[in-house]
N, C-alpha and C positions, 0 to 999 in steps of 0.2 A: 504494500500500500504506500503512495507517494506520502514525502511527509509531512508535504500541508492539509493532506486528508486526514493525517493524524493528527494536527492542529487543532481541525476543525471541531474533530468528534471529541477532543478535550476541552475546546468551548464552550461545546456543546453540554457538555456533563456538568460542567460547572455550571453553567446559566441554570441548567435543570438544577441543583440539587439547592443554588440561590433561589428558585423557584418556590420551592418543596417546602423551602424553610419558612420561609412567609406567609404561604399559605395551608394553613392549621387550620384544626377545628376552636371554636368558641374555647372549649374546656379546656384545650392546651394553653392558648393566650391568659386566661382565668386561672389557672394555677402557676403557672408559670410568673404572672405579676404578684400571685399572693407567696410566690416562692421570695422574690424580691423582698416585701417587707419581713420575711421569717429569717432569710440572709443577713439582714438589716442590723439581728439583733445581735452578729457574733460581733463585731466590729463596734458598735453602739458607745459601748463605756468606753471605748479606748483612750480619748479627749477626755472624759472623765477619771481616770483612774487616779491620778494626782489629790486630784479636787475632791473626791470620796475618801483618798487617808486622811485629808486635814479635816474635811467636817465633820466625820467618823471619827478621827483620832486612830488611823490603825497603821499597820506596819506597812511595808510594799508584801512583803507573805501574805498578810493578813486579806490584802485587796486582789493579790491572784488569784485567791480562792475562791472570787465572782466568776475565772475562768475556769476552773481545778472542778465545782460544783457542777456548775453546768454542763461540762463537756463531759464529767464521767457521768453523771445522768444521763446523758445522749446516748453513751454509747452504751451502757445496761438494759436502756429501752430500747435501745435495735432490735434487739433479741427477742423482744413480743409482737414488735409492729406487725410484721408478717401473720403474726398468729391471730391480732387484733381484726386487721382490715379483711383475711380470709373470712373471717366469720360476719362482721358489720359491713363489710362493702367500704371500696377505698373513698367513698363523699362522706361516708360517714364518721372516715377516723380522720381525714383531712380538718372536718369544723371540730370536733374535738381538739385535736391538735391546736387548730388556729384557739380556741375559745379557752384553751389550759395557759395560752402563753397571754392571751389578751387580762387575764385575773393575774399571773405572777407577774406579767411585768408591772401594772399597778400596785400589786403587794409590794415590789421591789423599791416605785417609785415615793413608799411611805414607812419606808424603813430609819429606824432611829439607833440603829449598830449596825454593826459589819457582821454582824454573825446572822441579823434577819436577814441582810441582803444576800449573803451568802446561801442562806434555804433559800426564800425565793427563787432567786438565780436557778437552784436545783430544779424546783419547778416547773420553773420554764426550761430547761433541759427537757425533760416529759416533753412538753406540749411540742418542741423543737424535733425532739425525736419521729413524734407519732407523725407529723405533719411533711416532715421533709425525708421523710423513707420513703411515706405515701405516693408523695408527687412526683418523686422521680419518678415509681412503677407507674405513676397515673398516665405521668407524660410520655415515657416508653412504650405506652399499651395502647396512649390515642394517638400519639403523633403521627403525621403524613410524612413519608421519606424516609421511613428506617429507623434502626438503634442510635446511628451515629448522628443523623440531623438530631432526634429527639434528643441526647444528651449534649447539644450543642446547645439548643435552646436550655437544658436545666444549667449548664455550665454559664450560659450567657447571663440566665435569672441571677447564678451564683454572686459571679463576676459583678455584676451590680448591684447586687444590693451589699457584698462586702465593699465595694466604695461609697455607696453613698450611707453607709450605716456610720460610721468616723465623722464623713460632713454632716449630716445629722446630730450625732452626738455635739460635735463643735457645734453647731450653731445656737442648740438648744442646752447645752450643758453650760456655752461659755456666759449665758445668765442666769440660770440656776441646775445645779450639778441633778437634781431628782426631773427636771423636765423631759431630757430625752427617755425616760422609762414610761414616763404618760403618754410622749409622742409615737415610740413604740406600741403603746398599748392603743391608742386610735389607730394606728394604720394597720394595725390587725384585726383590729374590731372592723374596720371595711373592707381587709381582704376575707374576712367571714363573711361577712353578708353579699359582697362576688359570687364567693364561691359556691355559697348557699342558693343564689338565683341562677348562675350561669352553670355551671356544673348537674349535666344530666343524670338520673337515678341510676348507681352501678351496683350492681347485685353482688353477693359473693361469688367467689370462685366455687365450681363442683370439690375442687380436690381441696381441703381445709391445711393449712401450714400448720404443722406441731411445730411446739418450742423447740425441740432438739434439731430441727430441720437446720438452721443458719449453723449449728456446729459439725453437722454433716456437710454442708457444703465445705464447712472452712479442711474436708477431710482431701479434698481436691489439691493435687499442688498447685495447680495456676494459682488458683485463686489463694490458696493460703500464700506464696509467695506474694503475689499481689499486696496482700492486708498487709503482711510481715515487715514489708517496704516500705508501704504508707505510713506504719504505724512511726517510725523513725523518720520518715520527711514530713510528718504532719510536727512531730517534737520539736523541728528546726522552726517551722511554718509559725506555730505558737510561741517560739521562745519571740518572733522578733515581735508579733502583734502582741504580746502582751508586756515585753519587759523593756522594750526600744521606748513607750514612753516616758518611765523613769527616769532614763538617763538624757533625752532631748534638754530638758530641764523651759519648757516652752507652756505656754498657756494653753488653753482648750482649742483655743481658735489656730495655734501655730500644730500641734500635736493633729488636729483635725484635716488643717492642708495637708500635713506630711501622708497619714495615712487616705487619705481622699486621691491623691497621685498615687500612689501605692495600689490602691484598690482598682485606679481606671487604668493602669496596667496592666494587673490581671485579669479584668473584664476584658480587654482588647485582643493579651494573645490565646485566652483561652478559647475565643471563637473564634478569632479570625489566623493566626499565625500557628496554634495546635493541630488543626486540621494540615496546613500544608505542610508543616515538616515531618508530619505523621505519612503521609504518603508518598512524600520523597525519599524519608530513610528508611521507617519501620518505628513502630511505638518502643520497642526497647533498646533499641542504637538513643533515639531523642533523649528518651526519662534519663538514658546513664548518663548524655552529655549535660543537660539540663541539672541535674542532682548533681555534679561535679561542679559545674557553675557555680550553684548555690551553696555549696560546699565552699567559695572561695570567697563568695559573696559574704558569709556570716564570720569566717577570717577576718577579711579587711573592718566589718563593721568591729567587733571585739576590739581589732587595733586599733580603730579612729575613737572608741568608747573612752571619753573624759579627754579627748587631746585636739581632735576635729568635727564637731555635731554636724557643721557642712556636708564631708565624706559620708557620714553616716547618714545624712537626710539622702544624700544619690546611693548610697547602696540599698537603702532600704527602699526605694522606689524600683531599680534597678532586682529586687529582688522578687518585687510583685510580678512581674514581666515573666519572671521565671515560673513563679507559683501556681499562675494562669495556664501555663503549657502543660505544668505538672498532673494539675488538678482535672484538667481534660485527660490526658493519657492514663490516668489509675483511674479514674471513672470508668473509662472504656474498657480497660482491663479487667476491675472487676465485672462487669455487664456482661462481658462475653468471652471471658477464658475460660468458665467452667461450664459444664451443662444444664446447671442445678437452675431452677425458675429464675427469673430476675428479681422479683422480690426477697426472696430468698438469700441468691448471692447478695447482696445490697445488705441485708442485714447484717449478716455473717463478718463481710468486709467491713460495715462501718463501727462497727461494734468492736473490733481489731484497731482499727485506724482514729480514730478518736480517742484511744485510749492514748493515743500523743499529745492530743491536745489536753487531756485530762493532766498529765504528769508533769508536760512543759513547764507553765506559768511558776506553780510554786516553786520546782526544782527550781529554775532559772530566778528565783524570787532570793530562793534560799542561798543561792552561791551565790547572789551579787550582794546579799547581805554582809556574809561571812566571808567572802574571798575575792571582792571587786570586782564592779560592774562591765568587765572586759570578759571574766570567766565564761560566764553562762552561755554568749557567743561561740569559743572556743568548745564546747561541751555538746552545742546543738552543732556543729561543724565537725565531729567526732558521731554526732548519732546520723548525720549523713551519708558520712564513708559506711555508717552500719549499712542503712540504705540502699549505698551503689552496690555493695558485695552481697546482698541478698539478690538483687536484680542478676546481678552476675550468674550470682550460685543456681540461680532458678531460671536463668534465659531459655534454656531446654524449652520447659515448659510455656513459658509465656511468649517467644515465638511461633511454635503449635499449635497455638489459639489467636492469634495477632490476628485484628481484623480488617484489617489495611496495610497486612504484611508485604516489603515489596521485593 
């Protein structure tokens, strides 16, 4: 075939699957935007975190543990969502989910210590869980174009609402620290009532998820390599979102820009720049080089930590970029490296991979307490290399399964 003929018909693909992607049904656009304000909440206190140890009076450990709560909450409830939504039908655990976070994050917003905002937090972990397991399977099961468009729209949902959750927090935090928890709590209370009207009746599945199910998947190598992975780049992932604002030493509104660039980074190469290097190299050539990146990325930050906040505002931007590619290629890997249902794998996986994000904050809390705010950099830059050699050790298998292997 001539190979402007070949040109053509790669034009052609692409036009089609830019197509595809835009045009969804009702339910995907309506989960998809309530995924948005549920993303919102990981990033939210980030501009706050400062501003909560002084009105709180608590330590930087003490205020990780907004992160430490919630994200091991999240990922404990992985492990029932699938057994939840098989039995009530995935609209049904979605407005749950949405209506668990729209009560903690209020509870959150009228807490008067750091140990209520800490349970709350917890809470709304639950509600975080039940709701954003859901919608990925919602949006995999209705989306038009495939696995790979549908997780590009939940990656793009991701990607956005982790940047605008930071500006958010800034805008509403930098005049009073408890507002962005109430502004949370409205834009979840209207992504309910979306979801509620636009969201068609979806029955249970025949076949009902048992709880042991996600730890039978995790019996899969792909996919247990997969999680294994994550588990250790999600650790790098949370050391910089929760402990980089500590040391900026910057107000709500400066802490806010930094991670708002950071977030529309990852928004940008997770849908638009993850897909093309994914089919130019292969998803596991990208994650090793990308993971290795990031590996040098969290280096240099460590070393500009107390000497250059500059350095450290472009690396931490510079790292979002990376995060975004990340966060699409282990998405994808879990979805489709094992055979297990996709609700299922999704469980199984995040329930593994958020237990980075559970562990990070405090650890990175605790060694910049006790051994300067350069450590905890150097420590998630070591649980990285963990990261690449698990990819390494398990390529076999995560090739085998690659869905845009080339």
């Amino acid at each position: 075939m001539p190979a402007h003929q070949d040109v053509e018909i790669a034009e052609e693909t692409l036009h089609e699957e830019k197509v595809s992607t835009l045009r969804q049904p009702i339910a995907v656009w309506a989960t998809a935007i309530a995924a948005v304000f549920a993303f919102m909440g990981i990033g939210l206190v980030d501009p706050i975190l400062p501003a909560i140890a002084v009105n709180l009076k608590a330590s930087t450990s003490e205020v990780s543990l907004l992160f430490t709560s919630y994200f091991l909450v999240t990922a404990i409830a992985m492990l029932i969502t699938g057994w939840v939504s098989s039995r009530i039908g995935g609209k049904k655990t979605l407005l749950i989910g949405l209506g668990v976070i729209v009560i903690f994050a209020s509870l959150s917003g009228l807490s008067n210590s750091v140990g209520e905002l800490v349970g709350f937090r917890a809470g709304w972990g639950l509600g975080n869980a039940l709701f954003v397991a859901t919608a990925l399977a919602v949006i995999v099961g209705v989306a038009s174009g495939g696995t790979a468009t549908a997780i590009i729209l939940y990656e793009a949902a991701l990607g956005l609402g982790i940047s605008l959750g930071p500006l958010l927090g800034a805008l509403l935090g930098g005049w009073q620290w408890r507002a962005p928890f109430f502004g949370t709590a409205t834009a979840m209370a209207l992504a309910f009532i979306a979801c509620a009207a636009l969201l068609p009746k979806m029955t249970p599945p025949a076949v009902k998820t048992r709880l042991r199910d996600p730890f039978l998947a995790l019996g899969h190598k792909g996919l247990r390599y997969t999680a294994s992975s994550a588990l250790f780049y999600n650790f790098g992932f949370f050391t910089i979102l929760a402990f980089v604002p500590f040391i900026l030493g910057m107000d709500a509104y400066g802490i806010g820009a930094v991670f708002f660039g950071w977030g529309l980074c990852l928004a940008i190469t997770s849908v638009f720049v993850a897909p093309v290097l994914q089919r130019r190299f292969g998803t596991t050539k990208v994650l090793t080089a990308t993971l290795a990146a990031l590996l040098v990325v969290l280096v240099v930050i460590g070393l500009a930590a107390g000497h250059s906040i500059p350095l450290v505002v472009v690396m931490v931007v510079i790292s979002g970029a990376l995060l975004g590619v990340n966060n699409t290629l282990y998405t994808e890997l879990a979805m489709g490296v094992s055979d297990a249902p996709r609700p299922v794998a999704s469980a199984g996986y995040n329930f593994v991979r958020w237990m980075g994000g559970a562990l990070a904050p405090f650890i990175a809390a605790q060694l910049g307490e006790h051994f300067g705010e350069q450590v905890p950099f150097f420590v998630a830059a070591f649980a990285i290399l963990i990261g690449i050699a698990v990819v390494l050790s398990g390529r076999k298998y995560l090739r085998s399964h690659e869905p845009h292997e080339v």
